[in-house]
N, C-alpha and C positions, 0 to 999 in steps of 0.2 A: 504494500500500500504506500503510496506516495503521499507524504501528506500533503497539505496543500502549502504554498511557500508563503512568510509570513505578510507580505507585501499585498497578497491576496485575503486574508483574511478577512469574511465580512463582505467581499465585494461578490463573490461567487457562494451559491449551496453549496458546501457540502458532500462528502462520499457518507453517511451514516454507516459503522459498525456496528453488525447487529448486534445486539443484547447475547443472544448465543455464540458469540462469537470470543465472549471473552468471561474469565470467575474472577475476576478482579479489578476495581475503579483504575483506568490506566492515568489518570496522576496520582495518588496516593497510594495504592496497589492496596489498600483495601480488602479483602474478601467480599463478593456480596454472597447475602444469602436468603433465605427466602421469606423471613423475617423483617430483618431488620434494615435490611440495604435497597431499598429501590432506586433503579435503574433511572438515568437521566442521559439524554443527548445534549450534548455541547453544540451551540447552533451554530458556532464559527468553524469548529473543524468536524464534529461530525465523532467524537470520539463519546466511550461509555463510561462518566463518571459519577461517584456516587453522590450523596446529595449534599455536603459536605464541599465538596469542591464544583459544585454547579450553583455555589448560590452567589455570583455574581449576576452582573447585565453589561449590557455594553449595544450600542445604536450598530446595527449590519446592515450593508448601503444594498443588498439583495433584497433583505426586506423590507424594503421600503425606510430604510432609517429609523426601522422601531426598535423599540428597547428587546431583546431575547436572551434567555440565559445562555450565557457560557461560562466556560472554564479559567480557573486563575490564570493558565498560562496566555490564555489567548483574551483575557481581561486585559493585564498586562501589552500586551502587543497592540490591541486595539487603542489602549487609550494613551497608547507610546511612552510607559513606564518599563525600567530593566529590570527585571529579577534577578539576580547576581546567582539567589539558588542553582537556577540553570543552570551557570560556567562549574557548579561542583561533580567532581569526575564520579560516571557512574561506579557502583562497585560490580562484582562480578556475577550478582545474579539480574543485576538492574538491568541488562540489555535488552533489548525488546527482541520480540520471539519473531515479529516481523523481517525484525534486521537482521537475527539470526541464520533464519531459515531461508529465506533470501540468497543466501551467500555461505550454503553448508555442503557438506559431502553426502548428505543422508537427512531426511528428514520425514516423518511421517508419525497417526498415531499408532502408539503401540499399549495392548492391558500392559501396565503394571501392579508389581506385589513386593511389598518388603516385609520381611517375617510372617507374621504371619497372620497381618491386616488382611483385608478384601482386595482383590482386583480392582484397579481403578484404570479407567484410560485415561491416557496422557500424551500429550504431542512431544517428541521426544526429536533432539535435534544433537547432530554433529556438526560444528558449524568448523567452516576452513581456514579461519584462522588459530583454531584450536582442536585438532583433526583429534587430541586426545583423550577430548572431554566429551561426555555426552550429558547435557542440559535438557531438563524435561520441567515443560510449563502444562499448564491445566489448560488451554487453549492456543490454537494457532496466533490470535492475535495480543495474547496478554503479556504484560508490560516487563514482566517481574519471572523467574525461575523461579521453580517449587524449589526443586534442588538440580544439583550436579555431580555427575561422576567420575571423578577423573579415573579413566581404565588403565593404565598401567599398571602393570605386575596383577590382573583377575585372571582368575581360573574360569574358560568359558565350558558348559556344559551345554550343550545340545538338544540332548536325548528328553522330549517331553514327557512330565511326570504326570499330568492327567489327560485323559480320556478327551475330557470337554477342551482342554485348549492343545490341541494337539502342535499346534505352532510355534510350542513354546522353546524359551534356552535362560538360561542363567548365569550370573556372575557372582561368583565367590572368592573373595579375598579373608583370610582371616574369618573372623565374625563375620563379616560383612553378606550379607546374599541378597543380590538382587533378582526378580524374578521376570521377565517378559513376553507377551505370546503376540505376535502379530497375526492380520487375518486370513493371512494365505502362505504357504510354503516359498511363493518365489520372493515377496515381502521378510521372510526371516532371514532366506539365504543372502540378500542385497544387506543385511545390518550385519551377519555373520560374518560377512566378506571383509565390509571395515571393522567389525569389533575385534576381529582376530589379528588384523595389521593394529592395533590401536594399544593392545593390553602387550604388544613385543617394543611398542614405543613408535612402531613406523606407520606413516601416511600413507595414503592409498595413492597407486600410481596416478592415476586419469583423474585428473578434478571435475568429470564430468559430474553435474548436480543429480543424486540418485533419489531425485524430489517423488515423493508417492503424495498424494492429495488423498 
């Protein structure tokens, strides 16, 4: 997704991100949940923030110069104030899943399990400038990494242990086990291919993007 450049802000709609599209407010990262967080569009870019960081306004020359909510960031931009917050460098789970996946070796979702919680699906990404790691967010477009795994030195296991996700394989280090089943055999073998160069330390030859949607 391209955002929209800030110059434009306000003068054009919008791409809207759907609501399903993401489990967390993308400036505060947030959790929502089905409770307590309802969902709000940001009417300058189009992004899902929770209500917290939508309760701005700001005049958008699309519509008609009325007052519409948006977001601090783009309050900020609109009404040609700096945030300085901005210039502080993200940390390592802050990257956007956008930006990530964009520009990865591997990306798609896959169930995961760790110990011996429930299967949960998650969008799980190798991205290429970090060919080692594998980062998994709760949505293709959410702001923020659940967690990350850096694979070197895991023991990969293959061999699926149940019936119902026959797709599956596993990483064990130590303690450590992670669990994942993709939805088809040639989707495991495509994550097999790099997890197995990844936990020896080395990159996959072909930077071709191995993007599964």
């Amino acid at each position: 997704t391209t955002l929209l450049q800030n110059a434009e802000l306000g003068k054009r709609a919008p791409r809207w991100i759907r609501d399903n599209e993401v489990t967390m407010c993308m400036k505060c990262k947030e959790p929502f949940n089905a409770l307590t967080r309802r969902r709000h569009h940001c009417r300058a870019c189009g992004h899902v923030v929770c209500w917290k960081c939508s309760d701005y306004k700001a005049h958008l020359e699309y519509d008609g110069n009325k007052l519409n909510k948006v977001c601090k960031d783009c309050y900020h931009v609109i009404i040609g104030c700096t945030d300085s917050e901005e210039k502080k460098r993200k940390g390592i789970l802050e990257i956007e899943s956008a930006e990530v996946s964009g520009n990865s070796v591997i990306c798609s979702f896959l169930q995961y399990m760790e110990k011996s919680k429930p299967w949960q699906k998650a969008w799980c990404v190798i991205p290429k400038q970090e060919a080692l790691v594998l980062y998994m967010y709760g949505a293709p477009q959410d702001v923020k990494a659940l967690a990350t795994i850096p694979l070197l030195g895991y023991t990969v296991d293959d061999t699926p242990k149940s019936a119902d996700l026959p797709h599956s394989f596993k990483l064990t280090q130590s303690k450590s086990v992670h669990s994942f089943a993709a939805d088809n055999e040639e989707l495991k073998q495509k994550w097999l291919k790099v997890i197995h160069l990844a936990v020896k330390g080395e990159t996959p030859e072909c930077q071709n993007e191995l993007q599964v949607n």
